[in-house]
N, C-alpha and C positions, 0 to 999 in steps of 0.2 A: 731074635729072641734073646742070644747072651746080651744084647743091649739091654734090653727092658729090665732081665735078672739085673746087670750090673748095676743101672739105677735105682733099681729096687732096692738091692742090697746099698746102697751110700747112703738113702733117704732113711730107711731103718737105722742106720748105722747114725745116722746125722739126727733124728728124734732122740732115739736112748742117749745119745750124747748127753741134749740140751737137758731131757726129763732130770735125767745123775746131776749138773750142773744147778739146777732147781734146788731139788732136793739138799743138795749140797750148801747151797746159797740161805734154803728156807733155816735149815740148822745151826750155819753160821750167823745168820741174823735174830735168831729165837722168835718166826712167826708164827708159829705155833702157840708158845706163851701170852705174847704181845696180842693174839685176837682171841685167844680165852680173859685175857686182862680187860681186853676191850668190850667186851663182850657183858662181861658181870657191873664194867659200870653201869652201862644202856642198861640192864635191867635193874640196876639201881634205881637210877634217874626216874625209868617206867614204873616204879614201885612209889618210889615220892611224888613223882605226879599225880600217879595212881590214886593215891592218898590224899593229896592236895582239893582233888575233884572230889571226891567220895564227902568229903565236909562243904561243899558249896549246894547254896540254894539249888541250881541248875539242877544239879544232881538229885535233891529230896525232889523236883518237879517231875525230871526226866523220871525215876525210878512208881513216880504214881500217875501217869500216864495207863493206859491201856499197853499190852505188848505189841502190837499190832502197831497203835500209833508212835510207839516208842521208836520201833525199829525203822519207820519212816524220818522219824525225825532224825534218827541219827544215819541212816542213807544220805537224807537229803544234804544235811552239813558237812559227811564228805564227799561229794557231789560240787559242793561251794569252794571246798578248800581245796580239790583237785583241779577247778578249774582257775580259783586263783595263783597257785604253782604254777601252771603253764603260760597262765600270761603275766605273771612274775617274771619268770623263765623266756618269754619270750622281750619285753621290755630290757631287760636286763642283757639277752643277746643283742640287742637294735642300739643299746647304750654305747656295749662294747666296741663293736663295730663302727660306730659314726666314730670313736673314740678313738680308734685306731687307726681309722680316713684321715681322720683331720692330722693325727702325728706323722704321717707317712708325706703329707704332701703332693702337689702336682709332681708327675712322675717325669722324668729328665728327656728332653728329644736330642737326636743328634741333629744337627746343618751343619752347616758350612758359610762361608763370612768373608767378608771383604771389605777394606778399608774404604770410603767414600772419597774420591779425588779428583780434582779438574782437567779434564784433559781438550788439546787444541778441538777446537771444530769447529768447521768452514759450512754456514748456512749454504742452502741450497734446499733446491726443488730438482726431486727425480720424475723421469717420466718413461714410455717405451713406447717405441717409435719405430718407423718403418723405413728402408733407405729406397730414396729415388734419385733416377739419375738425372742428371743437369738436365741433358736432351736426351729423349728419347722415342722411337718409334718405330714401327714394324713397316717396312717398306713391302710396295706392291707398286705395281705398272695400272698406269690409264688404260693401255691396248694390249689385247691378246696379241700371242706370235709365237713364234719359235725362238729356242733357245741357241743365240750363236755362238757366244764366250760368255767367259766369267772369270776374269780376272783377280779375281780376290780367294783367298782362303778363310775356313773358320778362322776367327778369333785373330784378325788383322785387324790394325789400326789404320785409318783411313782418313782423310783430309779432302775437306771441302772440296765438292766438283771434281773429287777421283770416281771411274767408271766401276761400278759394280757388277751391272750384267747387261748385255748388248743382245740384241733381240735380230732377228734375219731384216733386216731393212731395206735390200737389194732394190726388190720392187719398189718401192716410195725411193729410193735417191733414183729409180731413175724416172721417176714423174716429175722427180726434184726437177732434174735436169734442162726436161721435156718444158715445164712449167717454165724456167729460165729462158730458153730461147725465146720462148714466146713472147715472154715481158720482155726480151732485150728488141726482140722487135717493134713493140707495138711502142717502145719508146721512143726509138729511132724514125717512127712514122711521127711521130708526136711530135720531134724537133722538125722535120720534115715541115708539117704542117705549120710550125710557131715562124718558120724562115717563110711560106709562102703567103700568111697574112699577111707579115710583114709587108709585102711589095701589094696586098690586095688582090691575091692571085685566086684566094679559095675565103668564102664564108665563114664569120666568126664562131657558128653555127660546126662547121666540119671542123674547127680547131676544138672545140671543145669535146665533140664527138671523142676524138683519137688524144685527147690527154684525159679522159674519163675513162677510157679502154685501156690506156696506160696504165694508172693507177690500179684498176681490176687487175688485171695481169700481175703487177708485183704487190699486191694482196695476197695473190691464188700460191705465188711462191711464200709469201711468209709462212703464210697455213702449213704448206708441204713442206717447211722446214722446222717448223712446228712440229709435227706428225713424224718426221723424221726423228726428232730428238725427244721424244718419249718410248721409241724406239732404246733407246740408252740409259740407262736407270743411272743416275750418279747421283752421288753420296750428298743431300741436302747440309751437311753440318759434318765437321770432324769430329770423330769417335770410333770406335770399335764395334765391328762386325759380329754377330751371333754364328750359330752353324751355321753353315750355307749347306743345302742341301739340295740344289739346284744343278742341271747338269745339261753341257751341251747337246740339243736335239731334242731338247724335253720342249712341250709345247705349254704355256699359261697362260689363263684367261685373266681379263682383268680385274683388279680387285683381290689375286691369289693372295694371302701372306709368301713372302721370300724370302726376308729374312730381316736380323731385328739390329735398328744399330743403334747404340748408346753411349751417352759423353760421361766418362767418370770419373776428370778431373778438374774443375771440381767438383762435389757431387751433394744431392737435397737430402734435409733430415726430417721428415716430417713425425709430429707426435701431436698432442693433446693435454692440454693443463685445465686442472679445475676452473670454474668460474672465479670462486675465490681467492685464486692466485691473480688474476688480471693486471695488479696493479702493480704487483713484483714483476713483471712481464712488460722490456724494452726491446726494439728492434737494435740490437749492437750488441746487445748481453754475448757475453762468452759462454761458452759447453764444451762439456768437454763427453765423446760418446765411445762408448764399448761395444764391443761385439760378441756371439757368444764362439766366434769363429777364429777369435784373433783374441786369447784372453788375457795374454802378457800385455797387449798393446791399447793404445787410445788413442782416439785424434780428435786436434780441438777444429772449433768453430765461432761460428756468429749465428744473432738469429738473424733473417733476412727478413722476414714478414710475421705480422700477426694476423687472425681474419679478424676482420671488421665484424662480426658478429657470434652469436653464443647457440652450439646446436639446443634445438629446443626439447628433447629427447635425454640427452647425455647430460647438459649444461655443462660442457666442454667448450674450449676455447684450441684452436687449429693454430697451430705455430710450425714456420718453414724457418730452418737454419740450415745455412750450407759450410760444411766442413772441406778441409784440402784432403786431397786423396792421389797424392805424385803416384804412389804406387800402385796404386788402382788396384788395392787388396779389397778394398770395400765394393761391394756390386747390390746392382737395385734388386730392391726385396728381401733384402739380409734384415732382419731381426734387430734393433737396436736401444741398449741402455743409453740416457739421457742424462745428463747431469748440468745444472743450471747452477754457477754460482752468482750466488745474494750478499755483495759486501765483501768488508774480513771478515780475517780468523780470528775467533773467540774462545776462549775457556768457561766451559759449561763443566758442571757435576752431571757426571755418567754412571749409571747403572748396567748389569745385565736386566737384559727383558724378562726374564725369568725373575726377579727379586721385587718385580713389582706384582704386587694382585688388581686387579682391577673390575670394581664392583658400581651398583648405578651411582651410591653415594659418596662414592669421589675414591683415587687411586691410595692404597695402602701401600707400606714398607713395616718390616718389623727389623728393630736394633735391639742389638747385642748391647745391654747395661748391667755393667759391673754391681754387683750387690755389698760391696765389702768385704763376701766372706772366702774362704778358701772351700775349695773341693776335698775328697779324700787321696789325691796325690799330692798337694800342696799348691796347684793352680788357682789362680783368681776365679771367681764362680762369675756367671752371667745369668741375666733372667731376662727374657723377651718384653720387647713394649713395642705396641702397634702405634703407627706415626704415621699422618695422611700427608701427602704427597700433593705436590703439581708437577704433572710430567710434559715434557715439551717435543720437540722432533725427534723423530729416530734414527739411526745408522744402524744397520748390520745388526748386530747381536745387541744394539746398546741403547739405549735412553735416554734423556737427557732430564735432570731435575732442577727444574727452575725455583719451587719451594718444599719448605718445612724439612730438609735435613743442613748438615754444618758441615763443611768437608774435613775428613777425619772419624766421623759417623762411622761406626762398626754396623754392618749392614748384614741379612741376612740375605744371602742369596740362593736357597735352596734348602728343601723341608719347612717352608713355611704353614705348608697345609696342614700339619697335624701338634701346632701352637698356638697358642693364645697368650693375653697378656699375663706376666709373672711366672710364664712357663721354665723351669731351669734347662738349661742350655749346656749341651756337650758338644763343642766345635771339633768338628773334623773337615780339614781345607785340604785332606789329599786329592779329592776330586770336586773342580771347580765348572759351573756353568761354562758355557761359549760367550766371548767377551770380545769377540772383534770387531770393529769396525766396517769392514768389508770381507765379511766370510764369503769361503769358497765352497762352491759342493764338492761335497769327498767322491773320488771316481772308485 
């Protein structure tokens, strides 16, 4: 409540001020005088008008009328003149207004700007692609058995014809064996017999017999040494072992997965190029490929194969490149960026992506042109002009313009959407688009 009092009382206190200051002011200026002075003119003027009409025809008409019809006719004419005041009144605001549009001008935008320049760039075709390994595949056994050894650890390097996992074979070496004697006999009957045609001791008929039995017999051993060495899984190709996860006494049937071995140095780049790339596309081209696992580094390559045909689906074309991989950082099924270089390096006009608009009827850029005149700080002014573009390949943040700007071209590179041509121009370049060539994502 002393609040309200004390506002109370400053607003009284702050009206009687202004009222005394009025007062004060009407007396020092003599408005009093000045709107009695004013006053007895107007009814001057009213009086000589007054007078003026009273001797016109209109008037002896108006005044012999009926009353009735008089006071209609004089309604209706100010009825006429009130309405022509207002749309006097209003003509004359629509006057003023376009009047004061037109002196005000298009109203000023900020952007931002940058000089048009050439810089190096090295044609190329990007693509993403998949990593596969030179050799690779998931080993299994022909024959079930028991687990004897296993010689090898996860994530070992291994070389052609080293044994990976040995299966109980006991039984089959000793059929091996068994089979052995057998054949070593029926051979020794076989020479037996070849020494007693010889003299004509026995029928050509029984020589054939027992070198037919012969040959059966170390058949029956090849088989069983056969049979024995599938018993032995060894390594079809040098490369590196996956988990092993296989364990002495464990028992597998044939066909199990065991485990997976792969060559990954060197190692395949597989990826995918437009149809209309084909012809930029040679078995030798260098690439050079990224990973999203290894982002400091790159390793180059060659392509090694094109496919002889185009998927009918994608209209994509299948390209094999094989890169070096000594460190065997790269592993199959990683993820991979592709870079295909086409020729030299050349110097193109580059843009940010962002300074370009792109509409059906062809690419815009708006520059920054000097009018002549100076600003209210004393800076050179600029006024926008739209200028159509040919844009060519991209990099990263950038573009490339092949026509209709000059290099040196004051470009606008952001706030272009709320300009038009002859728009006045307020640059501000404390913050600039993204301009790099090979941006990184921010973590």
């Amino acid at each position: 409540m002393k609040l309200l009092e004390t506002i109370k009382t400053k607003v009284m206190t702050a009206a009687c001020a202004v009222w005394t200051w009025m007062l004060a002011k009407a007396e020092a200026w003599k408005l009093r005088e000045k709107c009695i002075a004013f006053w007895e003119k107007a009814k001057a003027l009213r009086a000589r008008l007054g007078q003026k009409w009273r001797n016109t025809k209109a008037h002896e008409k108006l005044m012999a009328m009926e009353p009735l019809q008089r006071r209609m006719i004089i309604m209706l004419c100010g009825v006429f003149l009130l309405l022509g005041l207002i749309f006097a009144f209003n003509q004359f605001k629509t006057f003023m207004i376009k009047h004061f549009i037109s002196g005000m001008g298009l109203p000023p935008a900020t952007v931002s700007t940058m000089v048009i320049a050439a810089e190096p760039w090295q044609p190329k075709l990007t693509s993403v692609g998949n990593i596969r390994a030179f050799r690779g595949v998931d080993l299994s056994t022909e024959i079930g058995g028991l687990v004897l050894n296993v010689p090898i650890k996860s994530g070992m390097d291994v070389k052609e014809g080293d044994l990976l996992i040995k299966l109980n074979d006991a039984s089959d070496v000793a059929q091996l064996n068994s089979l052995k004697a057998i054949a070593d006999l029926a051979k020794v009957i076989n020479e037996r017999d070849k020494q007693q045609l010889a003299i004509q001791a026995i029928s050509k008929n029984v020589f054939d017999t027992s070198k037919a039995d012969a040959k059966s017999k170390q058949a029956q051993v090849e088989a069983q040494i056969a049979l024995v060495a599938k018993k032995n899984l060894k390594a079809p190709f040098s490369g590196r072992v996956g988990i092993v996860s296989i364990n002495p006494g464990q028992f597998v049937n044939p066909g199990d997965k065991l485990l997976t071995l792969q060559t990954l140095d060197p190692i395949f780049v597989d990826f995918n190029l437009p149809q209309s790339n084909a012809e930029q596309i040679q078995v030798g081209q260098e690439i050079v490929v990224t990973t999203d696992a290894f982002k400091d580094a790159s390793f180059t390559g060659k392509i090694t194969a094109v496919s002889p045909k185009v998927d009918a689906n994608t209209r994509n074309i299948q390209v094999e490149a094989q890169i070096a991989n000594p460190d065997k950082k790269v592993l199959p099924g990683m993820f991979a960026n592709v870079n295909i270089k086409l020729g030299d390096e050349v110097k193109l006009l580059t843009l940010p992506q962002t300074a370009v608009t792109y509409n059906p009827y062809g690419s815009t850029v708006f520059i920054a042109k000097p009018t002549g005149k100076k600003d209210k700080q004393g800076n050179p002014a600029f006024e926008a002009q739209q200028v159509f573009v040919t844009t060519g390949a991209a990099r990263g943040d950038q573009v490339s313009i092949l026509k209709g700007l000059d290099e040196g071209a004051t470009v606008v590179t952001s706030g272009q959407l709320k300009i038009k041509n002859g728009t006045p121009l307020i640059i501000n370049n404390k913050v600039q688009p993204s301009n790099s060539p090979d941006p990184k994502p921010q973590e």
